[in-house]
C-alpha positions in Angstrom: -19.2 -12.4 8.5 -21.6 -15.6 8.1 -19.5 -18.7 9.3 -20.0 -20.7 6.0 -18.3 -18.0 3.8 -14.5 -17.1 3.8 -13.8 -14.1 5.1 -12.7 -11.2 2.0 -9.3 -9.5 3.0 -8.5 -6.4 1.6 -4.9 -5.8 0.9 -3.4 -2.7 0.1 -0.3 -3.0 -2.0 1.7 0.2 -0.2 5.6 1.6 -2.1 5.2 0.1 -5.4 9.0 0.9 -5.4 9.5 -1.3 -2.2 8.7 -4.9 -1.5 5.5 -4.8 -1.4 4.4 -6.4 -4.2 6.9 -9.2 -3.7 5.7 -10.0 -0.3 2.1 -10.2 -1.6 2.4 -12.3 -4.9 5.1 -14.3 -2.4 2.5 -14.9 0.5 -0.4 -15.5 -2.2 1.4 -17.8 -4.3 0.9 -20.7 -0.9 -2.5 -22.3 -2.1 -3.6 -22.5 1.8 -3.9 -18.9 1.9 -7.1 -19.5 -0.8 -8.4 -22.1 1.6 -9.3 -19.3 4.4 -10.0 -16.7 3.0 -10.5 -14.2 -0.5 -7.7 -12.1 -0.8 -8.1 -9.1 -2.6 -5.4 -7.0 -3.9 -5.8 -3.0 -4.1 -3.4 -1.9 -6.3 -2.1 -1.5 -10.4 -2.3 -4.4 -12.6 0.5 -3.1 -14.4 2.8 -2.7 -11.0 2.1 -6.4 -10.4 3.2 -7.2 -14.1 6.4 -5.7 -13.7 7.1 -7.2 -10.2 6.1 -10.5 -11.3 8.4 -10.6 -14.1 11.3 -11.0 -11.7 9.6 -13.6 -9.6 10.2 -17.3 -10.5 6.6 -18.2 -9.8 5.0 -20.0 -12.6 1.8 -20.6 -11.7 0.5 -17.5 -9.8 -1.9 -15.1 -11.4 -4.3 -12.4 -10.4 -8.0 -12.1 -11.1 -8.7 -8.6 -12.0 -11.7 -7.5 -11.1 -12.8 -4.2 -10.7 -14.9 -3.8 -7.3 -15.1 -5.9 -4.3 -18.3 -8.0 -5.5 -16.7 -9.3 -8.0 -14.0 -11.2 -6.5 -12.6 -15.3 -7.6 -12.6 -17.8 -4.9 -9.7 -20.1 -7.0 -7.2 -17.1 -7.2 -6.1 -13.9 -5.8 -7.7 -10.7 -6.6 -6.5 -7.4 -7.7 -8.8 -4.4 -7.4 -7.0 -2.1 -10.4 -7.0 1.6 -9.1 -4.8 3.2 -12.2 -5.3 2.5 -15.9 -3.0 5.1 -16.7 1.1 4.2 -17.0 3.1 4.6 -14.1 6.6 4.3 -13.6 7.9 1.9 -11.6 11.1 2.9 -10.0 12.8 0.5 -7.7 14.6 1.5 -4.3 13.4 5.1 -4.8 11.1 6.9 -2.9 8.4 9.2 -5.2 5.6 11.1 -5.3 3.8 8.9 -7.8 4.7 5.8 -5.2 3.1 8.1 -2.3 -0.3 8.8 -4.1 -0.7 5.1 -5.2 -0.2 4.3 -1.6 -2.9 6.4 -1.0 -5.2 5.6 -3.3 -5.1 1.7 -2.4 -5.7 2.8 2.0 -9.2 4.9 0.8 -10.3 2.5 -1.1 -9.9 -0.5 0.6 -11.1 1.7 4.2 -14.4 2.7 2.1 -15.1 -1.1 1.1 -14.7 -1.6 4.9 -17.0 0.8 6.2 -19.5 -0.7 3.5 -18.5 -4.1 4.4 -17.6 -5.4 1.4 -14.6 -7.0 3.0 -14.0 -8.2 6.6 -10.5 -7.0 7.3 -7.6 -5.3 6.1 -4.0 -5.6 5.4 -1.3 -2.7 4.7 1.6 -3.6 3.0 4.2 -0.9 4.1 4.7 2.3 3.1 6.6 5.5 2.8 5.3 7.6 5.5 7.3 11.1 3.9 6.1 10.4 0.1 2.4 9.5 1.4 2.2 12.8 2.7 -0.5 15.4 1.1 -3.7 17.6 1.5 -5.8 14.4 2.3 -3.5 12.4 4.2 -1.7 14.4 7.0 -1.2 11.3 9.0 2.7 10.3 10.8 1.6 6.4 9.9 -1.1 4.1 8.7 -2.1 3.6 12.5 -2.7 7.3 12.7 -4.8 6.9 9.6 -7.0 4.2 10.6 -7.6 5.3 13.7 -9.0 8.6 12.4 -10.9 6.8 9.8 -12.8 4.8 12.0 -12.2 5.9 15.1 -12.8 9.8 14.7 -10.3 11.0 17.2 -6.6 10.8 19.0 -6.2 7.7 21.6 -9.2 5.4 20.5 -6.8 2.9 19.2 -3.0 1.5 20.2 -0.3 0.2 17.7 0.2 -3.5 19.1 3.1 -5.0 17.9 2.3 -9.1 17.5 4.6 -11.8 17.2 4.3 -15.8 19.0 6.4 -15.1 21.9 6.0 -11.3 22.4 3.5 -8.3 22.5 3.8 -4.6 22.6 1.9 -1.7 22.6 2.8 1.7 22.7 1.4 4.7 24.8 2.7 7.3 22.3 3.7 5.9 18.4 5.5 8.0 15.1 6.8 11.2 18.2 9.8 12.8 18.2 11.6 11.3 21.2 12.1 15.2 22.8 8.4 15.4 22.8 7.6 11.8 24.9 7.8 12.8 28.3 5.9 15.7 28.0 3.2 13.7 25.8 2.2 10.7 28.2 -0.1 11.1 31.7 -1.8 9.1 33.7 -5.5 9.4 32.0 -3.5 8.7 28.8 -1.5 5.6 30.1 -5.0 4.0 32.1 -6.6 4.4 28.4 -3.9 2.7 26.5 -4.1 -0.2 29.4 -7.3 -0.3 28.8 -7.5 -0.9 24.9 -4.9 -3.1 25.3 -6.8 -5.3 28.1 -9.5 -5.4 26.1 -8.0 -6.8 22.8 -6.2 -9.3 24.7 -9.4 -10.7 25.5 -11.6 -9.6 22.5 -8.7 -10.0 19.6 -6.8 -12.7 21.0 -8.9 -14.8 23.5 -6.7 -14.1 26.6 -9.4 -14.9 30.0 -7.4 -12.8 32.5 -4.7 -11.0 30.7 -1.6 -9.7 32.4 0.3 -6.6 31.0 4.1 -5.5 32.1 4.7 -1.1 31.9 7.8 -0.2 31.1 9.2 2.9 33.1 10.3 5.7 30.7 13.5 7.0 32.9 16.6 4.6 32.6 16.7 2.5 35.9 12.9 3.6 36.5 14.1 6.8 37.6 16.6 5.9 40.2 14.2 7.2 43.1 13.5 10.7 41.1 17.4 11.1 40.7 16.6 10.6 37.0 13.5 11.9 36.7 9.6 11.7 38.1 7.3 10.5 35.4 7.8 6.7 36.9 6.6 7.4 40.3 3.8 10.3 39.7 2.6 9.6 36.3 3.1 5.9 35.1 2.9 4.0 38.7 -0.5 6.0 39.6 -2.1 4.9 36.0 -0.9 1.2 37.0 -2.8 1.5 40.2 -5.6 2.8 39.1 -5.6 0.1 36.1 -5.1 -2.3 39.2 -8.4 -0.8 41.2 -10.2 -1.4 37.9 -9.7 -5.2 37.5 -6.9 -4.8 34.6 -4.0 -6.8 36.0 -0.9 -4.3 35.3 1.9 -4.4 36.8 5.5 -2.5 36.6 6.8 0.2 36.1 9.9 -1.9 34.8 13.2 -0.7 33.7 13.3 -1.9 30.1 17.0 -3.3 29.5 17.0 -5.5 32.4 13.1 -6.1 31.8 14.1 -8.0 28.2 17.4 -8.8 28.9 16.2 -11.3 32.0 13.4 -13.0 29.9 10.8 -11.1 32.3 8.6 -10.3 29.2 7.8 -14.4 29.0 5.8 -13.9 32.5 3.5 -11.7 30.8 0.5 -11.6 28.1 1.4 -8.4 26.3 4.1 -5.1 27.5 3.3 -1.4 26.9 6.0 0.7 25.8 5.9 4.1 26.6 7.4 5.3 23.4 8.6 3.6 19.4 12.0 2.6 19.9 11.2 1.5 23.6 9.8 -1.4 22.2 10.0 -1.9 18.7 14.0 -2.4 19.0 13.6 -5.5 21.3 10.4 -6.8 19.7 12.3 -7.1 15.9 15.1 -8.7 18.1 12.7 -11.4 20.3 9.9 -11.3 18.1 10.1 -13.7 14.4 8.4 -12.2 11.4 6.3 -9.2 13.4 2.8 -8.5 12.9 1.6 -4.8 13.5 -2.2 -4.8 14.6 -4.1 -1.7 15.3 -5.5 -2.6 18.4 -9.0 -0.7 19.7 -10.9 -0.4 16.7 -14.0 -1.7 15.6 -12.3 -3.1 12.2 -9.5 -5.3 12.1 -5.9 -3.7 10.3 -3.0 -5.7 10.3 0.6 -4.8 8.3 3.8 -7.0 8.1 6.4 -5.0 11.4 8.4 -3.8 8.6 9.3 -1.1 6.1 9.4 -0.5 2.6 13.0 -2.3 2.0 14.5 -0.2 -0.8 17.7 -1.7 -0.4 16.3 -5.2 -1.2 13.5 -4.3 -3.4 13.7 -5.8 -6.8 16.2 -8.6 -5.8 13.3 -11.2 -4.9 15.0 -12.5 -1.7 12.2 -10.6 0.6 10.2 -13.0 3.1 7.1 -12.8 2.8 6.4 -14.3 6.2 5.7 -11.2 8.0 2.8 -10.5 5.5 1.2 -14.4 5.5 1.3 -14.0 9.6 -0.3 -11.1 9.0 -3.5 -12.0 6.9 -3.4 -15.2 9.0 -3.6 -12.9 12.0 -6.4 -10.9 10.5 -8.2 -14.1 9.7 -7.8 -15.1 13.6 -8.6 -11.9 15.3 -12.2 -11.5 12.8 -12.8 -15.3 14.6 -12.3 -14.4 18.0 -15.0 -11.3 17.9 -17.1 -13.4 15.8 -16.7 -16.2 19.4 -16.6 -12.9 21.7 -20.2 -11.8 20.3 
């Protein structure tokens, strides 16, 4: 990315029965947005039409262009992926939604790999109507890190917000399959993605990183179970040997209920729940970044909305911080280098 040129962010425009395309015109609609960078919308002309209708913004419009070289620098861009007529059916979850989500993740992740744009934002999607023959993938975290990373455990789902980050050892599991999921060569790798982007991704010198345990209480001295003494406290000492300053394992109730997190640069979660539930509590208008990767992926830290779609009182908060993130993030590797 040459310094004198704003950086092109691809954006892909996820449920077109959801908020997505609320969120977007919403975030796209502040003028400052255009002042740091090119956004480019993958997506349906007509799907942003119909959204816009019930939008009270007057003066925001999208270029259409149709590829990536194309693109305005005075007004968003939409990259149109449909010219055929599709319906548009708010709050519902269908198949026509799930293929249009995936149309606008491969096309945006091929103008990536080509680097026609610099970074990439997801607006949320369905992760059941997505489903198909090309994309078997639990989330959009899974599918990036295939697509660019080529295998399981190259990347980490890093929950971002001012106060608060959180990464995950395990992501979209059943909760029955956690324990049985996570060892030590597994825990030492996600500490170490997670060092790293702390001080590549976010300019952190000498980063320090709270584990959670996984057992309530961190296993009550084995009463309630082993994994905190012979799987997650070996991978913090062996983190520890290697000059990544980790420390725990720490119950997680009393952990967040004390304020503890705000002595530390980032946690890692052993599992979803573990620290998604008190990162939407703590942390304001969430960014999810794909730690770990060579290319930078950001998405707003929420879902598709059904129950609100349609009613225009979304924030689009999440998504600004989220393309404002990207924008930071492609900054600090361009100062790493």
């Amino acid at each position: 990315m040459s310094e004198n040129k704003l950086p092109k962010i691809g954006i892909t425009h996820g449920d077109i029965n959801g908020i997505s395309y609320e969120v977007i015109i919403k975030a796209l609609s502040d003028n400052k947005i255009l002042e740091i960078c090119t956004p480019i919308v993958y997506g349906l002309a007509k799907a942003a039409s119909y959204h816009r209708k019930y939008m009270d913004i007057p003066d925001f419009s999208f270029q259409f262009i149709k590829n990536s070289e194309q693109t305005s620098a005075k007004r968003p861009n939409l990259i149109n992926l449909y010219e055929d007529e599709v319906k548009i059916e708010l709050g519902t979850s269908t198949k026509t939604a799930g293929q249009m989500s995936e149309r606008a993740l491969y096309a945006a992740g091929r103008d990536l790999k080509s680097n026609h744009i610099h970074a990439i934002v997801t607006a949320p999607i369905n992760k059941k109507n997505i489903q198909s023959d090309k994309f078997v993938f639990p989330g959009q975290t899974e599918f990036f890190e295939y697509y660019f990373g080529g295998s399981e455990h190259k990347s980490m789902m890093l929950l971002v917000a001012e106060n608060l980050k959180v990464g995950f050892v395990t992501n979209h599991i059943p909760v029955n399959k956690v324990a049985e999921s996570i060892n030590q060569d597994l825990i030492y790798k996600k500490l170490e993605i997670l060092n790293h982007s702390l001080k590549q991704d976010f300019a952190i010198d000498n980063p320090t990183i709270a584990v959670l345990a996984l057992n309530p209480h961190g296993g009550d001295n084995e009463l309630i179970g082993d994994e905190d003494s012979k799987t997650i406290q070996p991978a913090i000492e062996l983190a520890f040997q290697n000059h990544i300053n980790a420390f725990g394992p720490f119950p997680a109730d009393g952990f967040f209920a004390s304020g503890a997190y705000t002595k530390f640069d980032a946690v890692l979660a052993m599992y979803h729940d573990q620290g998604a539930t008190p990162f939407k509590l703590l942390g304001q208008d969430g960014v999810n970044f794909t730690a770990g990767l060579p290319i930078v992926r950001t998405s707003p830290a929420h879902g598709t909305a059904y129950d609100i779609a349609g009613k225009n009182v979304a924030s689009s908060q999440a998504m600004r911080n989220s393309i404002y993130l990207a924008i930071d993030i492609l900054r600090n590797r361009e100062r790493n280098k």
